[in-house]
C-alpha positions as CSV (number, residue, x, y, z in Angstrom):
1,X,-15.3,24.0,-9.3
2,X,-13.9,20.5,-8.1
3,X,-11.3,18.8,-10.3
4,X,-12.8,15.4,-11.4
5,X,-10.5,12.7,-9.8
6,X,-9.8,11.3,-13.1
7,X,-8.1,14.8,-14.4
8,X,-5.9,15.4,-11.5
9,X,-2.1,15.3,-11.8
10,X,-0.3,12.5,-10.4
11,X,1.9,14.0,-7.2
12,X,4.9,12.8,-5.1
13,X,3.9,12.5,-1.3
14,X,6.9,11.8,1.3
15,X,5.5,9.1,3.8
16,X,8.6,8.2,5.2
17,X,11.9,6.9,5.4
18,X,13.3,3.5,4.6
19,X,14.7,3.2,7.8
20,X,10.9,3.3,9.5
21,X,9.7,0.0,7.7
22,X,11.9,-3.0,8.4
23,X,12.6,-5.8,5.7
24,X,9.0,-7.5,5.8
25,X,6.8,-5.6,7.4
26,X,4.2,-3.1,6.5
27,X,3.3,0.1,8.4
28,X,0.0,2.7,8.1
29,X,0.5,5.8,7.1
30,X,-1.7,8.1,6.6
31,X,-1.1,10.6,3.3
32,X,-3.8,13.0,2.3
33,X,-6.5,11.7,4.5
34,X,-6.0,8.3,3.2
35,X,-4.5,5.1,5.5
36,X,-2.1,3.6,3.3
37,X,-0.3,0.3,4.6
38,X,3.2,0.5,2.6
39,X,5.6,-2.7,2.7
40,X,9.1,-3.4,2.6
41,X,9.5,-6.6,0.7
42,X,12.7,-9.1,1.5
43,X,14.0,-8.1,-1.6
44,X,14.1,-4.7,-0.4
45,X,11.7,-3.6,-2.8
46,X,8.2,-1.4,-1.5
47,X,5.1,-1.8,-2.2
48,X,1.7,0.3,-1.1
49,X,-2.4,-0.2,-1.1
50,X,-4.7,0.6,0.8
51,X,-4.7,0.0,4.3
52,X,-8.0,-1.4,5.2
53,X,-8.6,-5.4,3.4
54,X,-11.7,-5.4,1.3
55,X,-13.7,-8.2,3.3
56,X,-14.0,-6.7,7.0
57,X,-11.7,-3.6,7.2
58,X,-9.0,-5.8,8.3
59,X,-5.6,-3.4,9.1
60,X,-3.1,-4.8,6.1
61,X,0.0,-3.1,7.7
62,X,0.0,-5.6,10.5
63,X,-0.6,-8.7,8.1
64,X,2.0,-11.5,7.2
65,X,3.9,-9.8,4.3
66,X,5.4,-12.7,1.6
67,X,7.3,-11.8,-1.7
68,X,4.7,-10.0,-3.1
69,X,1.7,-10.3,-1.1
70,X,0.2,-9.6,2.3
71,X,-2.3,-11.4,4.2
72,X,-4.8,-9.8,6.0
73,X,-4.6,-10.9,9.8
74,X,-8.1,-11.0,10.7
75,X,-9.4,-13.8,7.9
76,X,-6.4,-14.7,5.8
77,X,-7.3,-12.9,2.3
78,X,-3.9,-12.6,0.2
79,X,-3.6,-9.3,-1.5
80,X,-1.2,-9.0,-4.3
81,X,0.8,-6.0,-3.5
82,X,1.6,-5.4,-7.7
83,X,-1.8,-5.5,-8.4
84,X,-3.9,-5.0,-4.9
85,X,-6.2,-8.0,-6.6
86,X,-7.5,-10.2,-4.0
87,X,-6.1,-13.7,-4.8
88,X,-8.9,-16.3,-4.7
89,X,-11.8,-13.3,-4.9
90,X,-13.2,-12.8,-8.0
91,X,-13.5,-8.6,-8.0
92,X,-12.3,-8.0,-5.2
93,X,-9.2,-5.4,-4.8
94,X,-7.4,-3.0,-3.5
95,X,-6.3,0.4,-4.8
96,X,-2.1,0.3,-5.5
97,X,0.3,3.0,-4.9
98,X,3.9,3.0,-7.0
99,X,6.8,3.8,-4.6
100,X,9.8,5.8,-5.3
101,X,13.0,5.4,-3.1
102,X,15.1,8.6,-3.3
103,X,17.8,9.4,-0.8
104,X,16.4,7.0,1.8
105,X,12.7,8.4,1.6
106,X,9.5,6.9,0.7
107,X,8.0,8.4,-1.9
108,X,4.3,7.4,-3.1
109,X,2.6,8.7,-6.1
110,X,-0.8,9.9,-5.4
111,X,-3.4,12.2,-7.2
112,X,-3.1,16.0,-6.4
């Protein structure tokens, strides 16, 4: 019997190490069969969503990152990397993933 998605535990996935994403830029990664673009902000902070933008698949780890946003290279939709709302389109969004730094790694919380 499959666990509904909404009763499974929360999880720590490694995806990499601080070192691999430079101040602001993003890079894909790909955890549990998902592509997950994951940030590292100016102000050294991380942030993660998924790695496709809502309006044409456009690949979010290569977009212009800002202090809390990234815009999508292909057509210039900003995506709130708190949130993963799409600033300026009503319902449109992305799914967030909190980061953990420990010991230099990049941790992401996903479901198990």
């Amino acid at each position: 019997m499959e666990i509904p998605v909404e009763h499974k535990k929360m999880v720590l996935v490694r995806a990499g190490t601080v070192e691999d994403i430079p101040r602001g830029e993003g890079r894909c990664f790909t955890i549990q069969d998902r592509r997950i673009a994951i940030f590292h902000l100016e102000d050294g902070s991380f942030g993660a969503v998924d790695h496709d933008c809502p309006h044409r698949g456009g690949p979010l780890s290569d977009g212009i990152v800002g202090r809390d946003s990234v815009i999508c290279p292909l057509h210039g939709w900003r995506i709130d990397l708190r949130t993963g709302v799409v600033i300026g389109q009503e319902g449109k969004s992305v799914k967030t993933y909190p980061v953990r730094i420990e010991q230099g790694e990049i941790l992401l919380k996903v479901q198990g």
